[in-house]
N, C-alpha and C positions, 0 to 999 in steps of 0.2 A: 895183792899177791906179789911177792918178788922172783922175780927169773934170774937167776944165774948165767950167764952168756961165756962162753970158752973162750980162751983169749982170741984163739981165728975167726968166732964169730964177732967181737968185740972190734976185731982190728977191721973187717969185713965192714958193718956195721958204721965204724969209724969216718971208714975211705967212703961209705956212699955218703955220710952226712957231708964230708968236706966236697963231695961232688957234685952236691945239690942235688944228688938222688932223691933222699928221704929228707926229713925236715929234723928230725929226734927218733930213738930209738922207739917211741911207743910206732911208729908209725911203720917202722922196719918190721915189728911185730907182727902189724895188722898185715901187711903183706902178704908175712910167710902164712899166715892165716888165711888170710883171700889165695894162695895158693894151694894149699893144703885142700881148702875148702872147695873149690876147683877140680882137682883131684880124686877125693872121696864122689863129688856129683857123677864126675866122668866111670869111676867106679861103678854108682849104680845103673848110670846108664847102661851101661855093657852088661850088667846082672840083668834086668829088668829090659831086657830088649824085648823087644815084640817080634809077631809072626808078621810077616805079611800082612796077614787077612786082621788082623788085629791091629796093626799100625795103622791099616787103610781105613779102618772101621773107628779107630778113634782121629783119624785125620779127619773124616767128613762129619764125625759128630761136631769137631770142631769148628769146618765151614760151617754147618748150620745153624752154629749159636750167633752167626752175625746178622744181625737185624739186614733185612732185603727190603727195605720199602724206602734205603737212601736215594734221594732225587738222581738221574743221570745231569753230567752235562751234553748240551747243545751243542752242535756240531760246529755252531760258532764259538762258544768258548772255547774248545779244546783247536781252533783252528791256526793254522801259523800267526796270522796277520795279525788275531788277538792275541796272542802268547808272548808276541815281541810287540805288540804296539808302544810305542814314545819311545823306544829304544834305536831310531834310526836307522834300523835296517830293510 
């Protein structure tokens, strides 16, 4: 596919290559793309808000999906003395 660019986009485009912004124009593309795309999300988010009772109710569905049976640590791993040990302080 060829994109036609305006000359202000062109010139725009120009100045980030020589600025070491972007590397080539495919990339300036991909940008306003990740931008764009950025955008639209932020879009649905605010469509698709939830209630409360609904944001809470899908929040702890999603604490639940994480496995609970991870070891704890020790009171000594997590203790100062081990946290900095060899480190001289």
């Amino acid at each position: 596919m060829t994109i036609a660019l305006s000359p202000e986009q062109e010139k725009v485009v120009g100045q980030g290559i020589e600025a070491g912004i972007v590397a080539n124009t495919e990339i300036a593309l991909e940008m306003g793309v990740a931008a764009t795309r950025e955008q639209l999300a932020a879009r649905i988010r605010r469509a698709n808000k939830l209630s409360h009772e609904e944001w809470s109710k899908a929040f702890r569905e999603w604490i639940d999906s994480h496995p609970t049976d991870t070891p704890l640590l020790s009171d000594e791993a997590i203790s100062r003395e081990s946290i900095y040990e060899g480190r001289g302080l």
